[in-house]
C-alpha positions as CSV (number, residue, x, y, z in Angstrom):
1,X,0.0,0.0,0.0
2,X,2.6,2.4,0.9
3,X,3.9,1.9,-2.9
4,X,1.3,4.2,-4.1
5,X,1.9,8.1,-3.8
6,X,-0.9,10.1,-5.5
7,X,-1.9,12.2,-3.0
8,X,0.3,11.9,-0.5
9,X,2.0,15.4,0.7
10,X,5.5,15.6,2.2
11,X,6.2,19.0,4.8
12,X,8.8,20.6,3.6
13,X,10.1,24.2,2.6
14,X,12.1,23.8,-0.6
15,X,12.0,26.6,-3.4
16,X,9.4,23.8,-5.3
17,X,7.3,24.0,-1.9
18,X,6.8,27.3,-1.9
19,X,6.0,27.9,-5.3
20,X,2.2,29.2,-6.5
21,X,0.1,26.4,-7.1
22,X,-1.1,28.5,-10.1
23,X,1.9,28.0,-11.5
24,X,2.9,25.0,-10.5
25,X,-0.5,23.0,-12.2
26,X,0.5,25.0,-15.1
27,X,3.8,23.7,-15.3
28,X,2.6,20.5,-14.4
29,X,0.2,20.6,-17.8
30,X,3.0,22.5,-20.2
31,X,6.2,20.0,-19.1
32,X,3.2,16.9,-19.7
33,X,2.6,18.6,-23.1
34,X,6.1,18.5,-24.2
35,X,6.9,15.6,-23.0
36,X,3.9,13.6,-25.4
37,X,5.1,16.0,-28.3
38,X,8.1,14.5,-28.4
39,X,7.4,11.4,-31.1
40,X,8.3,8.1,-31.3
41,X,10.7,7.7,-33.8
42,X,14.1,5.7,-35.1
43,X,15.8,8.8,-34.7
44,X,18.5,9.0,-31.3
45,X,17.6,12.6,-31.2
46,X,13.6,12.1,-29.6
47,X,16.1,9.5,-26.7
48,X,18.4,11.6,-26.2
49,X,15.3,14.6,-25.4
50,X,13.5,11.8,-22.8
51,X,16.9,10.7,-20.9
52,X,18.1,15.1,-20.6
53,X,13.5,15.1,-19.5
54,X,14.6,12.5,-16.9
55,X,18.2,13.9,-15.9
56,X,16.3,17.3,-15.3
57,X,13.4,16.1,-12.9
58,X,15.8,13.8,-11.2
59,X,17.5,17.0,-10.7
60,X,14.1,18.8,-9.9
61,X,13.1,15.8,-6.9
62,X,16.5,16.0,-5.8
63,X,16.2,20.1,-5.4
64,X,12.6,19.7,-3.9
65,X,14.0,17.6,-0.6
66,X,11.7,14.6,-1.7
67,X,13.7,11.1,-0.8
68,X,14.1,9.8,-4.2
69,X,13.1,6.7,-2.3
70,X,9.7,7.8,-2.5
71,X,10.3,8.7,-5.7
72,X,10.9,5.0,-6.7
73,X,8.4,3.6,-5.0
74,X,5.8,5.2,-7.4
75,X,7.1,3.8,-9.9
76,X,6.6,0.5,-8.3
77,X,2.8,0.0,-9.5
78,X,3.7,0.1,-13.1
79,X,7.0,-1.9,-13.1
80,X,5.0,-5.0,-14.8
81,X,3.6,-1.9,-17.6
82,X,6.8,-0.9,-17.8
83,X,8.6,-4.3,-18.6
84,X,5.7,-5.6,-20.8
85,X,5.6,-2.3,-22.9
86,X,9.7,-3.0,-23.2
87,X,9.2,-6.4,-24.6
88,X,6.3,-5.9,-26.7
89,X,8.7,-3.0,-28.4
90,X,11.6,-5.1,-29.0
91,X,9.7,-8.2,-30.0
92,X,7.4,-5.8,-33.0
93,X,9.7,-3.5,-33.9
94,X,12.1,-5.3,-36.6
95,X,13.4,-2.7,-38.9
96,X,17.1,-1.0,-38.7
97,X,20.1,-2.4,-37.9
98,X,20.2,-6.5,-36.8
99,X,22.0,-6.3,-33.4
100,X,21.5,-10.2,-32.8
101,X,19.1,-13.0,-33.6
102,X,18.6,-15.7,-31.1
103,X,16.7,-19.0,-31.2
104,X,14.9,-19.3,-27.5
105,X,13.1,-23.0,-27.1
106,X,9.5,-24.2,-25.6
107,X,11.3,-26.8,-24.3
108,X,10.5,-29.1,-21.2
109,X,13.7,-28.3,-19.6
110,X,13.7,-24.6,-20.1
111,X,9.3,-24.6,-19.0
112,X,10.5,-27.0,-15.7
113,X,13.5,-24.3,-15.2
114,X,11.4,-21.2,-15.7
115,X,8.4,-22.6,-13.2
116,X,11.3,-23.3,-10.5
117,X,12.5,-19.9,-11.4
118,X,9.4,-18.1,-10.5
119,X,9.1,-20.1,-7.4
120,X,12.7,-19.1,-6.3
121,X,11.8,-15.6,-7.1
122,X,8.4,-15.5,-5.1
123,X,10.4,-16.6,-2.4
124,X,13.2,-14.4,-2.4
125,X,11.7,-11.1,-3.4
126,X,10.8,-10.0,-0.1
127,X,14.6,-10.1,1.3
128,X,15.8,-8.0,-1.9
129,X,15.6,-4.3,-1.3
130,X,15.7,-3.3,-4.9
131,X,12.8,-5.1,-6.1
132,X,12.7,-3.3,-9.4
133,X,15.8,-4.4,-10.8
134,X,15.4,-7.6,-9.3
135,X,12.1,-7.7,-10.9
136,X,13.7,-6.8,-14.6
137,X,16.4,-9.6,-13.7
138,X,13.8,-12.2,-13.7
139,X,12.0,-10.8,-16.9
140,X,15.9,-11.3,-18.3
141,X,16.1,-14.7,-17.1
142,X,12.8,-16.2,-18.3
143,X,14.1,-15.6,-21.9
144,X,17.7,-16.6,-20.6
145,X,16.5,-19.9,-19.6
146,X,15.0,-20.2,-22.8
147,X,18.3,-19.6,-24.9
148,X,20.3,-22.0,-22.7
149,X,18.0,-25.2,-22.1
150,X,16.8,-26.8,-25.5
151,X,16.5,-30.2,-24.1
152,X,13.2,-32.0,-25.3
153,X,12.3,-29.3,-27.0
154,X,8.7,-28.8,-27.9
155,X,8.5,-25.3,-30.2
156,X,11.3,-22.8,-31.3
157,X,10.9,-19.6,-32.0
158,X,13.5,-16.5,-33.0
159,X,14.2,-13.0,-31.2
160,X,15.9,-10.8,-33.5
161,X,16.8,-7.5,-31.8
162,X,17.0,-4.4,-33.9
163,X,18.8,-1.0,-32.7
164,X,15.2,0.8,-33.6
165,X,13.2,-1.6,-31.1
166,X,15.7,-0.7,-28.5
167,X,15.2,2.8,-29.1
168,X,11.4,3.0,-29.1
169,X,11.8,0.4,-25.9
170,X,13.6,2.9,-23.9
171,X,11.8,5.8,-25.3
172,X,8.5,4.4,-24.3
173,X,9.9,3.5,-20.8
174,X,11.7,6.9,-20.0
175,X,8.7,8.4,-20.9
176,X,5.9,6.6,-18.9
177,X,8.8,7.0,-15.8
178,X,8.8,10.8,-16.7
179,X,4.8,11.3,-16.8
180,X,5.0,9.4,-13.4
181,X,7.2,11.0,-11.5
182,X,6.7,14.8,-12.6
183,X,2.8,14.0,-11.6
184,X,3.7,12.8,-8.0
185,X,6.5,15.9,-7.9
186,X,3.3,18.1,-7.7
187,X,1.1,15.9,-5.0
188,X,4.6,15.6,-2.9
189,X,5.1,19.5,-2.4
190,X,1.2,20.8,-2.8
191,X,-1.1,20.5,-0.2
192,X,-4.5,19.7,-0.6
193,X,-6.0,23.0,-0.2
194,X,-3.5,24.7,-2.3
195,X,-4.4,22.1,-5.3
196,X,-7.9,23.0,-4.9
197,X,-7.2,26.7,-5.4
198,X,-4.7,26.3,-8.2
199,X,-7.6,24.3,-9.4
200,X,-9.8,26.7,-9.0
201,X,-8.5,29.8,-10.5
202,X,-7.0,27.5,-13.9
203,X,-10.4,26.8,-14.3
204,X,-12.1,29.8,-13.6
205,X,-13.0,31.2,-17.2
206,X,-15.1,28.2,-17.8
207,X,-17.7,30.3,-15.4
208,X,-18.3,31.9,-17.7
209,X,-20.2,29.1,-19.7
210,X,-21.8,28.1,-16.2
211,X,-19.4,25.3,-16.0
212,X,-19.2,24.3,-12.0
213,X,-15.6,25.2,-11.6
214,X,-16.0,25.6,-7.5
215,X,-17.4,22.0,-7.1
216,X,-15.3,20.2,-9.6
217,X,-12.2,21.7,-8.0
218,X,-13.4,20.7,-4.6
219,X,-14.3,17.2,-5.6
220,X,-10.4,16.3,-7.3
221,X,-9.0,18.0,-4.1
222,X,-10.8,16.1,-2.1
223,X,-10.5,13.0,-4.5
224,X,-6.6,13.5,-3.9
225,X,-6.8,13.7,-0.4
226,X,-8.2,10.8,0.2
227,X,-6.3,8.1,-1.7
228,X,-4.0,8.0,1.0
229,X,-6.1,8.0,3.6
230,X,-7.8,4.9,2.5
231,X,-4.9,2.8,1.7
232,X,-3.5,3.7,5.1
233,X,-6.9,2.5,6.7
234,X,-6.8,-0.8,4.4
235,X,-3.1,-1.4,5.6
236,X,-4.4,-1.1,9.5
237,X,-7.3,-3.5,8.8
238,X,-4.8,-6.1,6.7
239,X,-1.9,-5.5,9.7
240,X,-5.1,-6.3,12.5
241,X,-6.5,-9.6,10.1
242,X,-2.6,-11.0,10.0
243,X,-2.7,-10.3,13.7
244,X,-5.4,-13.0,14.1
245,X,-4.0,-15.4,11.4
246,X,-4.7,-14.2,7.9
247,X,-1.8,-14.5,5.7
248,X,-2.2,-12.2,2.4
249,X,0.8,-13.4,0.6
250,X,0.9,-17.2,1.2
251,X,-2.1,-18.3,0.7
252,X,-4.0,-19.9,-2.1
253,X,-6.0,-17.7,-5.3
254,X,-9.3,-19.1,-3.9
255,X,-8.7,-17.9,-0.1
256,X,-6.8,-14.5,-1.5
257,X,-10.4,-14.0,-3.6
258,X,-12.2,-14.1,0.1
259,X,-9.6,-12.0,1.8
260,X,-10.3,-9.1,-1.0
261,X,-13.9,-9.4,-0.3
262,X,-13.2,-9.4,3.7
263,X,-11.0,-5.9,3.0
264,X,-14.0,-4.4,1.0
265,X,-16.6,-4.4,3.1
266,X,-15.1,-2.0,6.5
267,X,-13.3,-0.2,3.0
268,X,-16.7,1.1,2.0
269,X,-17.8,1.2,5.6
270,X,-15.4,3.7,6.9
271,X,-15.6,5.4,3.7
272,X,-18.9,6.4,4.1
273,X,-18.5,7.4,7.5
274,X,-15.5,9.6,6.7
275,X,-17.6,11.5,3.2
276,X,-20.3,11.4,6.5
277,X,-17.9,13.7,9.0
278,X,-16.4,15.3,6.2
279,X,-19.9,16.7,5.0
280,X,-21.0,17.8,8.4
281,X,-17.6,19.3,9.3
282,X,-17.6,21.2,6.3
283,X,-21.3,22.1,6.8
284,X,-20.2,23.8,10.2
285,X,-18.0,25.3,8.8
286,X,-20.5,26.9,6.4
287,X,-19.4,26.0,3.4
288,X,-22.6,25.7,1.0
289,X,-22.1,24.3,-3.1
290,X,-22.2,27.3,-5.7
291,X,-21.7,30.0,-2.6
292,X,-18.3,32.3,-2.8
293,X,-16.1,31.1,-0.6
294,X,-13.2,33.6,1.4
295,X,-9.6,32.3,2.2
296,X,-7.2,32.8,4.8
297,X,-4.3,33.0,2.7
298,X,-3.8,35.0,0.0
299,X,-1.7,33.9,-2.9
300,X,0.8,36.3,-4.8
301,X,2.9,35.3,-7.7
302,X,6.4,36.6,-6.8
303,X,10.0,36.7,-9.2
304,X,10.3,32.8,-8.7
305,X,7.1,31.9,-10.2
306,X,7.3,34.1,-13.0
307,X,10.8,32.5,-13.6
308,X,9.6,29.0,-13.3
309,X,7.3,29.5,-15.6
310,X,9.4,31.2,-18.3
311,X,11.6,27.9,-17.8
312,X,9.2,25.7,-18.4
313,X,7.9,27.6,-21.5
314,X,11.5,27.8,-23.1
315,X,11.5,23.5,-22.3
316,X,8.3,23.4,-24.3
317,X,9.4,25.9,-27.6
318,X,12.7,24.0,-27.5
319,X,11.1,20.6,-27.7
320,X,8.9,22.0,-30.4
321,X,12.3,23.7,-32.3
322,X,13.7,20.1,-32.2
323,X,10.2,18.3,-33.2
324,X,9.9,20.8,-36.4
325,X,13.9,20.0,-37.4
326,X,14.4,16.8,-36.8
């Protein structure tokens, strides 16, 4: 549970804290933009763009004061996207340059190794700290295993690799990782309320074609907000089921299926009592749907936004200066 980080907000006072939200969603939207404009090609010039994308928001989490732990841990979720995307790629994509062509066999052996594989893996996964790459070792070695062990062998097929699959492998890969990580950048350093003002004021001219700007904002704030909460209430409920014998992990598909059900029901339980307390609490508080509301801090867009943003800008007319020559 604690793999997933939409929503979650880390205290802290770094230059990326403290910026407008205005801005910040903004930037969020125009470094997203350029980022999908960038195109798939054979070309190493669209790479070489994605790896100086991730070099520079590697650089950004590291000047925020996130831990780039956390960092990784998002990324966690979509390692098996990630992978499969990567082979998909490699195994479509045959045009360009032959880099190697290798038989891999269906063979008895290599099935009985691969099954003993995953069991070894299952097993030792848990005392590995870097589960990622442990997790892209044992894609490697299901196809390794395959190469190596053609011993009653019941099909064969070929894996040429071409230069242009690896490119559009790694391009595809930086720039899922890229999407992810600038996205949880801006729930790490913006607070809830703050994301429903920046919210609020990007969305503002739709008003004027009596668009519910006010409520829509409050609802993804709120939305936000609570993804964390609820996985941190389904982690105490697993943590007190394991305290009287329930074992998540080792158990069979059948009693997992049961288990799922057994987490759903207090889920939607102490959901409804939390939307509950949060509606009277903000009904005390007087807040009423479609009414203006006033706010206790006032927002001001200093020199750092306005440079931020002119940053982010030039990142988006250069990667359209290099779309339009290349």
């Amino acid at each position: 549970m604690n793999n997933i980080t939409i929503g979650q907000y880390i205290p802290g006072d770094s230059w990326l804290h403290r910026l407008d939200p205005r801005i910040k969603l903004l930037s969020l939207v125009i470094m997203l933009t350029g980022t999908f404009i960038i195109p798939i090609s054979s070309d190493i010039i669209p790479m070489i763009s994605m790896v100086v994308i991730l070099f520079g928001v590697l650089l950004l989490t590291y000047s925020s004061g996130v831990p780039m732990k956390k960092v990784i841990n998002g990324l966690r979720p979509i390692v098996f996207l990630l992978t499969f995307t990567f082979v998909i790629q490699v195994f479509y994509v045959q045009t360009g340059t032959l880099l190697g062509s290798y038989d891999l066999y269906l063979s008895v052996s290599s099935i009985a190794a691969i099954i003993v594989f995953i069991f070894f893996y299952n097993f030792t996964k848990k005392y590995v700290k870097t589960r990622i790459l442990y997790f892209f070792f044992a894609a490697f070695m299901i196809f390794f295993l395959q190469a190596i062990l053609p011993y009653l062998n019941l099909y064969t097929y070929n894996l040429s690799i071409y230069d242009e699959g690896l490119l559009r492998a790694g391009f595809i890969f930086l720039r899922i990782a890229n999407v992810i990580i600038i996205t949880s950048l801006l729930t790490f350093t913006t607070m809830t309320t703050d994301l429903n003002f920046g919210i609020e004021s990007l969305l503002r001219p739709l008003k004027v074609v009596k668009f519910p700007v006010d409520v829509v904002a409050m609802m993804l704030s709120l939305t936000l907000r609570y993804i964390p909460t609820l996985l941190g209430e389904t982690e105490k409920i697993m943590k007190a089921q394991a305290s009287r014998g329930v074992d998540f992990k080792e158990s069979k598909f059948k009693d997992k299926v049961i288990q799922v059900i057994s987490l759903l029901i207090p889920i939607f339980v102490i959901s409804f009592k939390r939307s509950e307390d949060l509606g009277n609490a903000m009904e005390v508080r007087g807040y009423v749907i479609g009414q203006k509301r006033t706010k206790i801090d006032q927002y001001q867009i200093g020199f750092m936004d306005i440079f931020s943003l002119f940053v982010v800008i030039i990142f988006l007319a250069a990667i359209i200066y290099i779309k339009v020559i290349s």
